[in-house]
Legacy VTK file of the C-alpha trace (Angstrom):
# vtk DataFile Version 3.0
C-alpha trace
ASCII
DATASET POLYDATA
POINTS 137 float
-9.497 -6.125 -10.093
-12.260 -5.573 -12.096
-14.294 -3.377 -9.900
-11.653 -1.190 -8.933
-10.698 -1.065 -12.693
-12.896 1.943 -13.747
-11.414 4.009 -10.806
-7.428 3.397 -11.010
-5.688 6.663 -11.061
-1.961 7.324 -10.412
-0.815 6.318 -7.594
-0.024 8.828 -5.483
3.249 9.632 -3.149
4.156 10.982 0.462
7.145 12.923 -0.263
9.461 13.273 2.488
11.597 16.271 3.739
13.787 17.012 0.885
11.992 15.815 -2.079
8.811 18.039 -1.921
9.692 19.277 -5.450
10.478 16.178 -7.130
7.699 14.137 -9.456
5.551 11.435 -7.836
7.121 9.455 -10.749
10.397 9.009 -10.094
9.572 6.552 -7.027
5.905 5.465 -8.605
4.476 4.558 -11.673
1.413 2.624 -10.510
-2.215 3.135 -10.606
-4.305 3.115 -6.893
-7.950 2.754 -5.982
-9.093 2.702 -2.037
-12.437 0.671 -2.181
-14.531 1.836 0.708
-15.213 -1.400 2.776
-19.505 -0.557 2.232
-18.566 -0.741 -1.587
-18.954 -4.538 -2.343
-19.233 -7.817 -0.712
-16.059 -8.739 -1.743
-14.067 -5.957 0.147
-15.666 -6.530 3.252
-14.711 -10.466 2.686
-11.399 -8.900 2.710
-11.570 -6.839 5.398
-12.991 -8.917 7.775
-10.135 -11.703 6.235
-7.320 -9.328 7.352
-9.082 -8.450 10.687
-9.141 -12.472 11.574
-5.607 -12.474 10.443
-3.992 -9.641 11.994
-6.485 -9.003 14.938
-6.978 -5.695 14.118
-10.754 -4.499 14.150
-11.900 -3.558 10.550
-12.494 0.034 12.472
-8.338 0.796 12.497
-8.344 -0.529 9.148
-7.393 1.428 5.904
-9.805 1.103 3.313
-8.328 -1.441 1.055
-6.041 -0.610 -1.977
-5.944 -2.069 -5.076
-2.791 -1.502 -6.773
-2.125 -2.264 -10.687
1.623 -2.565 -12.512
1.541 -2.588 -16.194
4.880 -4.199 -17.264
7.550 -1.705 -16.486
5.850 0.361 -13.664
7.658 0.551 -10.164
7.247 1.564 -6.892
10.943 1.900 -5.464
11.763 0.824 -1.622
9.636 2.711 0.915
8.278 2.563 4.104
4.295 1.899 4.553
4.449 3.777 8.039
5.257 7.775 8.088
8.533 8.756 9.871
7.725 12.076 11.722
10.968 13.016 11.887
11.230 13.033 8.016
7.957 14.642 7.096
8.264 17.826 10.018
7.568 20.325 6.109
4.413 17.945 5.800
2.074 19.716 9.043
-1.028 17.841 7.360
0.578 14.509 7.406
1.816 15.050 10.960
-1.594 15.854 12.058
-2.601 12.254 10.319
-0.363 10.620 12.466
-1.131 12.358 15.452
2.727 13.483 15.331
4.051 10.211 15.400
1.804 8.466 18.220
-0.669 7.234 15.314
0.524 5.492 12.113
0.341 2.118 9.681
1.878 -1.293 11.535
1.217 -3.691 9.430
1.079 -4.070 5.710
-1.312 -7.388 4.248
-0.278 -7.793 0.448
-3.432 -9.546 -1.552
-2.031 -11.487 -4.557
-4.718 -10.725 -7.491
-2.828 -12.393 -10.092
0.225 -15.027 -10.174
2.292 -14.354 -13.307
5.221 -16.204 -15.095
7.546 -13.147 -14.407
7.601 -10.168 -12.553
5.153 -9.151 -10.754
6.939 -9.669 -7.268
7.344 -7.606 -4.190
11.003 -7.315 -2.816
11.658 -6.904 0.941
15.002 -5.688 1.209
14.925 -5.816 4.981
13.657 -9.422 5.306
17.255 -10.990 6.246
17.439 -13.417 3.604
14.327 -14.753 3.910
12.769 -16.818 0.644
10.306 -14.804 -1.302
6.895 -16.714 -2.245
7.614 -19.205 -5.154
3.592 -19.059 -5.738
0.807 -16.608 -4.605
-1.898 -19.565 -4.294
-3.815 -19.635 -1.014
LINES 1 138
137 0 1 2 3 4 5 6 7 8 9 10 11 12 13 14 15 16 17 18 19 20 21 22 23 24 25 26 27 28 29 30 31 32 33 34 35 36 37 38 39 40 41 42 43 44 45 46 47 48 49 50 51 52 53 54 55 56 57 58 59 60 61 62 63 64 65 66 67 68 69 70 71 72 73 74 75 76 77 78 79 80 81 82 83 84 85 86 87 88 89 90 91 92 93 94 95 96 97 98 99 100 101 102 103 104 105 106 107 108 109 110 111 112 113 114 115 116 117 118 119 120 121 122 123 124 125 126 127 128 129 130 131 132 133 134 135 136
């Protein structure tokens, strides 16, 4: 956390059909930094952590993302991947994702810090799975 501290800046948000007027805010209050993987020893630890875990080469990686909530910030339910069909006003974004045929398909969460309260990720999808009690590894 402390290396990406001196670069945090809001976090920013893919707005979908619909929304393209409305504030990044009202779904995201965070702070982001994407650490290029060349940038320290430590994110290429990372990098090639998630590649053993995932089996995805660090080359179709995303650089990794450091994320910071202050008490009271949010990010409210999302998708990581980019639905084409809800982002046809976004032609930039659709050229990303080679129009649908290229896109994210799997998330890794890093746990920098375990607190008493808060501080949790909620998968509303996850069919009543347990969340973590701890974020130890």
């Amino acid at each position: 956390m402390e290396l990406a501290m001196p670069h945090l800046k809001p976090s920013g948000v893919t707005l979908i059909d619909g929304h393209e007027n409305r504030p990044p805010t009202d779904w995201r209050t965070s702070t982001t930094y994407f650490f290029p993987s060349s940038s320290h020893q430590v994110v290429q630890d990372i990098d090639r952590r998630t590649e053993d875990l995932v089996k995805v080469p660090m080359s179709h990686q995303e650089n990794v993302q450091v994320l910071r909530y202050e008490e009271t910030q949010k990010n409210d339910h999302h998708t990581d991947y980019f639905p084409a069909h809800r982002h046809r006003k976004s032609p930039s974004l659709l050229k990303n994702i080679e129009y649908g045929y290229k896109n994210r398909m799997i998330t890794v969460f890093w746990y920098m810090s375990d607190v008493a309260k808060g501080g949790h990720t909620i998968f509303p999808r996850a069919s009543g799975l347990p969340q973590p009690t701890s974020m130890k590894d």
